[in-house]
C-alpha positions, 0 to 999 in steps of 0.5 A: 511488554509494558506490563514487563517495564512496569513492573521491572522498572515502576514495581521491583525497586520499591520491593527490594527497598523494603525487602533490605530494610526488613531483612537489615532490621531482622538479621540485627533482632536475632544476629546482632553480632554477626554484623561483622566481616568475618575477618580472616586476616590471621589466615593470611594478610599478605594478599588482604593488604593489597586486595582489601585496600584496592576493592574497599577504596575503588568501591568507595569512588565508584559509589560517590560517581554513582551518587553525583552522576544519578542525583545532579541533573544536567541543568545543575552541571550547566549551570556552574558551566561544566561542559557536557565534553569535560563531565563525560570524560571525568566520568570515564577517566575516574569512573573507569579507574576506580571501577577497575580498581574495584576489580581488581581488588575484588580478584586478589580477595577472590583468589585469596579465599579460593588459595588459601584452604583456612580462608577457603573453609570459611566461606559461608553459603552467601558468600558464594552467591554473593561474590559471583554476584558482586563481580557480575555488577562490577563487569556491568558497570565498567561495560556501561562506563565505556558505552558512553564513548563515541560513536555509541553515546547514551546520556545516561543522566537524560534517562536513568538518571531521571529515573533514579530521581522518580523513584524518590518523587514516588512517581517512577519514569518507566519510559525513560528506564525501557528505552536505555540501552541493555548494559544500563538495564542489566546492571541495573538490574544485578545492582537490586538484586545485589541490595536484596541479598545484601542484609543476607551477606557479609556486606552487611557490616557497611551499616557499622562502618566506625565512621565516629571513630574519626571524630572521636576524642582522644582516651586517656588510659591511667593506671591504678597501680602503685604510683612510681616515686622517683629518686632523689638525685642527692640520695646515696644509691647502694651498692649491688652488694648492699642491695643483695645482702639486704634481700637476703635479710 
């Protein structure tokens, strides 16, 4: 069993880092311009405008909750005296709301490709494995959300926090990842193999996010036709009669 633990948990994260980044680097060698989403929004928008906003944006919280409840150790929080109490209930509280936002929305995008038969027809190979996948880490996480409310209380940040962090010192805290409780590990676990299918996938075009689009001057688009030379007030404006006659001519 410890050379189980060893390997889930001191092994396999540092293989699926390096599997993502080699499969990123391959598919951008040889699949340059499938970074992209396959946007299917000419099939049918309806459903996307209420989907897409609600799955990209409660993906969006949900990732910042994940990088300041597994990055920032307990000593820091205690330190600016945010009380254990207040920071486990804010966790819940919008942890809970954007992980089920993130559900949700990944739902309406989910019924949407199963209802609609032209986005139907593009679905591609990893995108049914991709999906069940997704949802599956999702359902996890909001389980391992609601075991931090009483009486079932895990601290995750004294023990999968504190691994997360070994594995950047490259010196993995095994222990402190076997002795959290299953729906920390099962998530955990869905989580890496979501990473390692992720360069395979459409999820891919999260690397080419325009995020310099929003520091981005303005463009000034100039025309090189015929340069518009107005009307002097003064002069006389012929008539329709005078402008056809001198057509004709």
């Amino acid at each position: 069993m410890n050379h189980l633990h060893t390997t889930l948990w001191g092994v396999l994260p540092y293989l699926v880092v390096a599997f993502m980044a080699t499969g990123t680097m391959w598919r951008y060698r040889y699949d340059r311009f499938g970074f992209t989403t396959r946007s299917s929004q000419l099939h049918e928008s309806r459903l996307l405008r209420i989907g897409g906003p609600l799955f990209h944006f409660g993906l969006l919280l949900v990732i910042g909750g994940h990088l300041i409840g597994l990055l920032i150790p307990e000593a820091f929080t205690d330190r600016v005296h945010v009380h254990e109490w207040l920071y486990h209930a804010n966790a819940l509280f919008v942890g809970g709301i954007a992980g089920l936002a993130t559900l949700a929305g990944l739902a309406i995008l989910l019924y949407r490709r199963l209802r609609v038969p032209a986005v139907r027809g593009a679905t591609s190979r990893s995108d049914r494995a991709v999906y069940p996948l997704l949802a599956a880490v999702i359902v996890a996480g909001l389980a391992a959300t609601a075991s931090t409310t009483p009486p079932h209380h895990y601290d995750y940040r004294l023990g999968v926090s504190v691994w997360v962090r070994s594995l950047f010192a490259l010196d993995p805290d095994v222990s402190a990842m076997s002795h959290a409780p299953f729906v920390y590990q099962t998530h955990t676990l869905l989580g890496m193999a979501l990473f390692a299918l992720w360069p395979f996938s459409r999820l891919v075009h999260a690397f080419t996010a325009p995020v310099g689009y929003l520091a981005r001057p303005y463009i000034v688009y100039r025309s090189r036709g015929a340069r518009h030379v107005p009307v002097s007030r003064s002069a006389p404006v012929a008539s329709p009669q005078v402008r056809n006659t001198a057509a004709r001519r």
